[in-house]
N, C-alpha and C positions, 0 to 999 in steps of 0.2 A: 649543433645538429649535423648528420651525417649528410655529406656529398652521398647523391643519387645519380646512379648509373643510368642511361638511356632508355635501359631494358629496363631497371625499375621503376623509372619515371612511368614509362608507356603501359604498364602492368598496374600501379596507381589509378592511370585512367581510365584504362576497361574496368576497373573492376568497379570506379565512383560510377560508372554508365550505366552499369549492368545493375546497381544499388538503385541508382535517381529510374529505371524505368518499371521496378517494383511498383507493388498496387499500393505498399504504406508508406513511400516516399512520394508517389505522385500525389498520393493523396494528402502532403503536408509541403507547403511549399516553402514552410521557416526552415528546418528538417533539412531537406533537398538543399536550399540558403547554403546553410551550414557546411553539410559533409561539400559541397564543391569548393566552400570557403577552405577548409582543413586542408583540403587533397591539393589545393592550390600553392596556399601557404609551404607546403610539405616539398611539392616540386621546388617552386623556385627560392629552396635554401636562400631564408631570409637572413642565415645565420646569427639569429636569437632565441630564445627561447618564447614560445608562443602564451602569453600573458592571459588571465580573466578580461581582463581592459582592452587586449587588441579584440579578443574575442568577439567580446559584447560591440566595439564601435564598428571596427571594421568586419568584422563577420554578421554580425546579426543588426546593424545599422542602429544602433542608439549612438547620443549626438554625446560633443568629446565632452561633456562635463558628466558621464556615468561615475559615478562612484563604488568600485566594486567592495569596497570594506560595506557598504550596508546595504549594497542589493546583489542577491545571488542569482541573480537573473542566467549570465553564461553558463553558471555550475549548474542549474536545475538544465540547460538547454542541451550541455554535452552531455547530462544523465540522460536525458531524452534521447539522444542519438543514438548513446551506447547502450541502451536497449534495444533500438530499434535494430541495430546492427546485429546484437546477441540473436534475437530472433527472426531476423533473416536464413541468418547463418545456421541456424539449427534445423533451419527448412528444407536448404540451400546445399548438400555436402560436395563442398568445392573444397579442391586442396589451399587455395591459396582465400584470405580474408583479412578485410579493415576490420580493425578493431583500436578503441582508445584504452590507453590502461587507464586504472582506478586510480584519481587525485591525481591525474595531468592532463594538458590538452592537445596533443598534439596525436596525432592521428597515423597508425602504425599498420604494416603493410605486412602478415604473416602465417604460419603456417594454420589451418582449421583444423582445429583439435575434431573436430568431427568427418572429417574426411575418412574414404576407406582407404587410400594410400597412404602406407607409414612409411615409406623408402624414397620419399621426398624430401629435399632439404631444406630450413626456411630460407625467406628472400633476402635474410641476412645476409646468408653465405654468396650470396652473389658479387658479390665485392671483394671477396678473399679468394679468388677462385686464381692457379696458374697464365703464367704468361700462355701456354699451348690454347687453354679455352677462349685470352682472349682475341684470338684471331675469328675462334667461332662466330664469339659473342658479336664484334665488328661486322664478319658478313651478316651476320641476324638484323642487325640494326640495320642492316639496307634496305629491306623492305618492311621493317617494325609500322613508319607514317603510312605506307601502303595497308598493312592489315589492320592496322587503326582505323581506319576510314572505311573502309569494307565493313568491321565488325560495326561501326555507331550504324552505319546504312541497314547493316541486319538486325538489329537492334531495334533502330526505328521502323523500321515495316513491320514487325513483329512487337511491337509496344502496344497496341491496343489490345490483340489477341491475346497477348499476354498476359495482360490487367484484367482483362473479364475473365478467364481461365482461372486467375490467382487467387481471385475475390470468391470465386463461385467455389476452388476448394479450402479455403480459409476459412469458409465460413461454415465448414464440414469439420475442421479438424483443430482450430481455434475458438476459445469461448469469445462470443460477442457482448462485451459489457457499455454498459452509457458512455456516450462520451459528452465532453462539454466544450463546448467553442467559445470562449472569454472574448469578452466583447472592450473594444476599447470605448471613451466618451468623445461624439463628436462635437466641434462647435468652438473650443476651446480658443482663448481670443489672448494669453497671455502666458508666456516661457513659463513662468509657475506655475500657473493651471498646468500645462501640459507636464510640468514633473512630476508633480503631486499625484496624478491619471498616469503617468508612464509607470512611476515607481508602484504605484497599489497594482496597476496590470500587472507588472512581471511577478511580484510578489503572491498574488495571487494564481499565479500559473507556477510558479514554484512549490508555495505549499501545495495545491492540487495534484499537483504532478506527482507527489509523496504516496498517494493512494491507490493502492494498486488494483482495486474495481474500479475504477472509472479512468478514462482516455481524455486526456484535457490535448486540446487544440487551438493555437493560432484562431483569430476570427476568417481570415483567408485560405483556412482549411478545410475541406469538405471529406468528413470522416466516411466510412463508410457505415453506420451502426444504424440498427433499426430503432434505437434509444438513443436520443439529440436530445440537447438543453442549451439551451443560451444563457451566459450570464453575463447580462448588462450592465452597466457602467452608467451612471449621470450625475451630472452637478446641479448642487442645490441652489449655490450662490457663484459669484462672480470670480472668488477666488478660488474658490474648490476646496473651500474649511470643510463643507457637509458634502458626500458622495451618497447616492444611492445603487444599492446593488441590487439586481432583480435577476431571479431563475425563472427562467420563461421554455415548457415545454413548446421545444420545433414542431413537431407536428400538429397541436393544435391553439397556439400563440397562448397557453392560458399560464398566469403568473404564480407559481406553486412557493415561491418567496418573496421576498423582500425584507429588506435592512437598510438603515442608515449610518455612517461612516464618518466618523471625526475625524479628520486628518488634518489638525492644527497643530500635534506634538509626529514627532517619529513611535514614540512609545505609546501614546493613545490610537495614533492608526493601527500598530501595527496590533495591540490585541484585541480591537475590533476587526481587523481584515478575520483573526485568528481564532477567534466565535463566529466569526461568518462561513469558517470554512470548512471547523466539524461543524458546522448545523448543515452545510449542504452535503459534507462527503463522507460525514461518519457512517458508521455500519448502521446505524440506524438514523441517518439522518434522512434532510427531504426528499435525494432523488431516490435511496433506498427504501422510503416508504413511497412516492408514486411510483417504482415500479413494481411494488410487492402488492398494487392494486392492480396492477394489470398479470402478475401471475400469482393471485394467490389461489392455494393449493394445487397450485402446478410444481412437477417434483421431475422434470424432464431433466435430461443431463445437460450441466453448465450453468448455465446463468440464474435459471430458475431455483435449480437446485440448492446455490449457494445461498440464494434470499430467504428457501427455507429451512435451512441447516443454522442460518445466523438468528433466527424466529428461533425456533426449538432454544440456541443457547443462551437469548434473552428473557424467554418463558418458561424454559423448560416443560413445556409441554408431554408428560408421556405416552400421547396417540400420535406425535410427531416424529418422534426419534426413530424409531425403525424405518419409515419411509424415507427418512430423512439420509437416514446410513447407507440405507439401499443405492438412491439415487446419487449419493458420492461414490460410491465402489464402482456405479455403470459411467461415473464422468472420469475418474481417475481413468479408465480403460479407453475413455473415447476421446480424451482431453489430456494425454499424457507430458505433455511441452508446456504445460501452464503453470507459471512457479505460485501464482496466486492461489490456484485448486491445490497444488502440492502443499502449501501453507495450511491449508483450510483441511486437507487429508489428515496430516500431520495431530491435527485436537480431535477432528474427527474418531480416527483410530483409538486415542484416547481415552473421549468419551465412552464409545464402543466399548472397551475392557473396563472401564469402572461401572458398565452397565451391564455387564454380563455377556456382552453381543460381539465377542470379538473377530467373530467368522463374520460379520457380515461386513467389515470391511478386507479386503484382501493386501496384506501387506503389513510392515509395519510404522508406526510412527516416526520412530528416528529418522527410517529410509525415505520417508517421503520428507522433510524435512531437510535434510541434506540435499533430495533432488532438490526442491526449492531454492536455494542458495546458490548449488549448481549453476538452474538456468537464469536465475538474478540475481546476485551479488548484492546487488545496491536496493534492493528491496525490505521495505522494516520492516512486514510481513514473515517474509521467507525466515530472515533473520532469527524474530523470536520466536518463530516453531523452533528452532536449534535451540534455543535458551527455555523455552519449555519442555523438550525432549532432557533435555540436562537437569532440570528442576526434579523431572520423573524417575528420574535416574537416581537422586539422591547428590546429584554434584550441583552443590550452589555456587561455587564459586564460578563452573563455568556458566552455570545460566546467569548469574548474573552479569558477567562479563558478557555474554552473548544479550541479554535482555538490553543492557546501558549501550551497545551500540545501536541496537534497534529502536529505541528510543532516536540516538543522535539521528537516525536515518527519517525519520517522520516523528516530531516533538508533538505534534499537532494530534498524531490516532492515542485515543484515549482509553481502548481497549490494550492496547500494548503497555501503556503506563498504568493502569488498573492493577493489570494481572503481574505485570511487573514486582509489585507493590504487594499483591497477597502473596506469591511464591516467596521474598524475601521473609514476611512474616511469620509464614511454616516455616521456614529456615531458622529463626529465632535472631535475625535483623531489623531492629528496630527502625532501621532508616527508612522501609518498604512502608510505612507510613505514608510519609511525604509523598510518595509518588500515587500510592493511591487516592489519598486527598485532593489532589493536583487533579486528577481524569476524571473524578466527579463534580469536584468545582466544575473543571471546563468545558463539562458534560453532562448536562441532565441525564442526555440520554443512554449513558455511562452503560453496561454490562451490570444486571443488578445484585450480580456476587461483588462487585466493586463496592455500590453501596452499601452491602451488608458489611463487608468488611468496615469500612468506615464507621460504622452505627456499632458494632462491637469495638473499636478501638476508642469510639468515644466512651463507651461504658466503662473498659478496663480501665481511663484515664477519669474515671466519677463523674463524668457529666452523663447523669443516668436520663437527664431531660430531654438533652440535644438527642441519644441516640435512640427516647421513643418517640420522638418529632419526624425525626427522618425517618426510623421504619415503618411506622404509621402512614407518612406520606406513599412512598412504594408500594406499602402491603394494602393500600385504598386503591392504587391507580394498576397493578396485577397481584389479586390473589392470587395465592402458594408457588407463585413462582420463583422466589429466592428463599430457602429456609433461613439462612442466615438472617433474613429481616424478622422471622416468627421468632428465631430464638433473643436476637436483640430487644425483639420488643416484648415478649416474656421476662427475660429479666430484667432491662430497664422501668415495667411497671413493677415488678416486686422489690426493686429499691426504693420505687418513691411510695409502697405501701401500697401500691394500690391491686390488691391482692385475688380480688375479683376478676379485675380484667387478665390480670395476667394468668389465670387460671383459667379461664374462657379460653386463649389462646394457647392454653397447651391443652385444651382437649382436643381443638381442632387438628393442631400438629399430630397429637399421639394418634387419631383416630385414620387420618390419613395415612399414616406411618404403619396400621396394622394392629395396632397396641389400646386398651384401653386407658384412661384418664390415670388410672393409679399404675399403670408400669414406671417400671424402673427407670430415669429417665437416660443409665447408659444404654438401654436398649431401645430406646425411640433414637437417640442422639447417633447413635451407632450406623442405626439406617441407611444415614444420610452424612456422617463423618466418618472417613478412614484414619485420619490422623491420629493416633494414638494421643500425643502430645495434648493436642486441640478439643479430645474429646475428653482427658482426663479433669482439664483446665475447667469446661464447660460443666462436666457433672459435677464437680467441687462447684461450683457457681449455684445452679439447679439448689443443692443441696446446701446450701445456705441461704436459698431463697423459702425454702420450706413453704414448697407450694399446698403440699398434702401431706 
C-alpha cells in the first residue's frame, strides 16, 4: 500500500465526513460502519493488503470463525458501498472522490470524472510533486488539524439541514423503489443456532442486494421509502434445522409471505434461501405484485411506470403499450441518473420498433444501455440491456459474452437467464436451452416468451405431451398473451392426433391475428415472427401438421 502524505490523509477525511453526513449514509449505519472502516484502514498504512476476512471481521463485526470461501457477505457489502458512492458522486460534482475499484477492497481517494474542472491533477500526483512544493506543502500542513476541525464543526451545524433539504430533492429527481430491511432471529441460545441465522442473513442480503428494484437494508437502518417490507427470520426448533421467513408489509404489519427453510445441508439451505428470493424480488414476484395493487393503472413517471411496462411485457397487453411507452419517455427525461430506468429504456425502445412506435420513445436503445453500465457497472440489469442491444444487432458473440456476465452478476433474476436462453437459440446455440430451462424451473413466474420457448424446444425434441401440458398450463392461467404457447400448443396437439383441438386453436390465433381459419399460415406466423430462420422452421411444422 502507498505511504500517505498529511495532506492526503486529511483530504481522506473530509471527504469520509462530507459522505457519512448524506441523507443515504445516515440513513444506513452498516454503510456509514464500513466506508470509516476503509478510510481508517487506508490512513494508517496497515501495510497489507486489505482481505474479504479483515473486511467482514473487523469492518463489518462478524466473529473470527467467518468463512469467506462460502459466505460473500463483505463482497455484496463493498458492492453496496460502491454504489452508494457512484451515486453520490453523480449528484455531488466535486473534483476530488472515494471510490473502490471493481474486484478489490480497498478504498481509493481520486479524481471525479464528473467534475467540471479538467486542469486538476489526481491525488496521485501529490506525492510526486518537487522539493520547491514541498515547502508549500509543509506550511499547508500547519493549519490542515485547524481547518479539519472548523470544517467537521460546519458540517455538523449544517447536517440536519442538510438531510431534509437532500431527501426533499431526491425524492424529485431519484426513482423511490421498495425497500426491504432483513430482519435477523432473536432468542438464539447456542454458537450454531447463531451461525446457521448469521450465515442465511448475510446470504440473504446478498442475493437481494442483486436486484436492482428494490433497496435491501441492515435491520438498524431506517430507509427513507414510502414502500417498507420486513423480512423476518425465526426458528422452528432448537437447533435451527427449520427457519421461517416472513415478508411482513411496514406500514400495515400484514404478512404477504411466508416460507419454510432447511438448513440442515449448505446445498439444501442454500436453494431454499434461493426460491425464497425470486418469489420475493423477482419482476413479478410478491413485493412486485403488492405494489402493483396499490398502483394499478397508474402510469406516472418512475416507479409506477416501470410495474406497468413490466405488466405489458408479461401480458402483452395491446391497450397497455402505448401508455406504457409514453410514461417511460416522460421518466427517462425526469429520471435520467437511474441505471435501472436506463436498463428498462433500453427493451423498451426495442419493443417500441418492433411495434411500429418508435417515436414514442426518444432516443435509442444501445444508448441508453450503455448509459446503464455507465452509472452501474456491477448491475445484472444494466449489463444485459448491452447483451440484448448486441443480440439486436446481429452480434451473438458479444451478447452473449455480455449476457453470461450478467447472469454471473445476479444468478438468481430469471428473466436475464430466460432471455439469455432464447437470444442464444435465434442465434442457432444449442446451449441457450439450458439457461432457459433453468429461469423456468426456478420461476414460475418466469416471463411467458421463456415458457413458450421451453414448450417449443420440448416439441422440436418429440416430447409433443410435456410441451402441450405446459402450454396448456399458461394458455389457461393468461389467454393470448404469449403466442408461442398457442403455436406450441397447436402443434403439439397435431402430433398426438388430436386434430380438433388443435384446429380450434389456430382459429382463435388466426382470427386475432386478422386472417381467417384457412390463411396461409406464413402469414398469420409472420404477424407475430420476424425471424426469418424461426418462421421458415415453424411453416414446415404447420405444414406437416396438415391442419386444413
Amino acid at each position: 500500500m502507498t505511504v500517505l502524505t498529511e495532506a492526503e490523509k486529511l483530504q481522506y477525511c473530509l471527504e469520509r465526513d462530507r459522505l457519512l453526513c448524506s441523507p443515504e449514509f445516515a440513513r444506513s449505519p452498516t454503510m456509514s460502519k464500513l466506508l470509516r472502516f476503509l478510510v481508517d484502514y487506508k490512513i494508517e498504512d496497515a501495510g497489507k493488503p486489505l482481505t474479504a476476512y479483515t473486511v467482514a471481521v473487523d469492518g463489518l463485526g462478524r466473529n473470527d470463525s467467518f468463512d469467506t470461501q462460502i459466505d460473500s457477505y463483505p463482497r455484496v457489502q463493498i458492492g453496496r458501498l460502491r454504489r452508494m458512492l457512484d451515486h453520490f458522486y453523480l449528484r455531488e460534482k466535486s473534483e476530488k472522490r472515494l471510490f473502490i475499484p471493481y474486484q478489490h477492497y480497498e478504498i481509493i481517494l481520486g479524481r471525479n470524472e464528473g467534475a467540471t474542472d479538467t486542469e486538476t491533477p489526481p491525488v496521485a500526483s501529490l506525492g510526486d510533486k518537487s522539493a520547491s512544493n514541498s515547502a508549500d506543502r509543509r506550511g499547508f500542513l500547519g493549519h490542515a488539524y485547524l481547518l479539519a476541525i472548523v470544517a467537521a464543526l460546519i458540517v455538523a451545524a449544517l447536517g440536519a439541514i442538510y438531510y431534509l433539504q437532500e431527501v426533499e430533492s431526491e425524492m424529485a429527481t431519484h426513482i423511490t423503489y421498495p425497500s426491504v430491511i432483513v430482519k435477523t432471529a432473536e432468542g438464539l441460545s447456542s454458537s450454531a443456532s447463531r451461525d446457521k441465522m448469521e450465515m442465511a442473513h448475510s446470504y440473504l442480503i446478498g442475493a437481494l442486494e442483486n436486484f436492482d428494484q428494490l433497496r435491501i437494508f441492515d435491520e438498524d437502518a431506517e430507509p427513507a421509502s414510502r414502500s417498507q417490507y420486513f423480512l423476518e427470520t425465526s426458528i422452528l426448533n432448537d437447533t435451527a434445522d427449520r427457519i421461517q421467513l416472513r415478508l411482513v408489509a411496514a406500514d400495515t404489519r400484514e404478512v404477504i409471505w411466508s416460507t419454510r427453510i432447511e438448513t440442515g445441508t449448505t446445498t439444501l439451505r442454500q436453494a431454499d434461501l434461493d426460491k425464497a428470493v425470486i418469489e420475493i424480488a423477482g419482476s413479478y414476484g410478491k413485493i412486485a405484485q403488492h405494489e402493483l395493487s396499490k398502483y394499478r393503472g397508474d402510469y406516472s413517471p418512475g416507479y409506477p411506470c416501470l410495474l406497468q411496462f413490466h405488466q405489458y411485457i408479461r401480458h402483452h397487453d395491446p391497450a397497455n403499450l402505448e401508455p406504457a411507452l409514453a410514461c417511460m419517455d416522460s421518466s427517462a427525461r425526469q429520471f435520467s441518473n437511474d441505471a435501472y430506468l436506463m436498463s428498462m429504456l433500453a427493451i423498451a425502445k426495442n419493443v417500441a420498433e418492433n411495434s411500429n412506435l418508435a417515436n414514442k420513445i426518444d432516443g435509442a436503445g444501445k444508448d441508453f444501455a450503455l448509459r446503464a453500465t455507465k452509472l452501474d457497472n456491477d448491475s445484472a440489469t444494466a449489463t444485459f440491456a448491452v447483451a440484448q442491444s448486441a443480440f439486436y444487432e446481429g452480434d451473438c458473440r458479444r451478447g452473449v459474452s455480455w449476457g453470461e456476465r450478467a447472469v454471473s452478476l445476479n444468478p438468481l433474476n430469471t428473466r436475464i437467464l430466460g432471455y439469455l436462453g432464447i437470444y442464444m437459440l435465434a442465434c442457432g446455440m444449442p446451449e441457450g436451452e439450458a439457461y432457459a430451462t433453468r429461469a423456468w424451473e426456478m420461476d414460475a413466474n418466469a416471463d411467458l416468451d421463456i415458457a413458450a420457448t421451453v414448450a417449443i424446444q420440448k416439441l422440436w425434441r418429440g416430447d409433443a405431451k410435456g410441451a402441450q401440458e405446459l402450454s396448456a398450463k399458461y394458455m389457461d392461467f393468461v389467454p393470448g398473451a404469449a403466442t408461442g404457447l398457442e403455436i406450441s400448443y397447436i402443434l403439439a396437439s397435431a402430433r398426438l392426433n388430436e386434430k380438433e383441438e388443435a384446429r380450434k386453436a389456430w382459429r382463435l390465433l388466426a382470427e386475432r391475428s386478422g386472417f381467417s381459419e384457412s390463411a396461409e399460415p406464413r402469414k398469420v406466423l409472420g404477424r407475430w415472427i420476424s425471424n426469418p430462420a424461426i418462421l421458415n422452421e415453424l411453416e414446415a411444422e404447420f405444414k406437416r401438421a396438415r391442419l386444413y
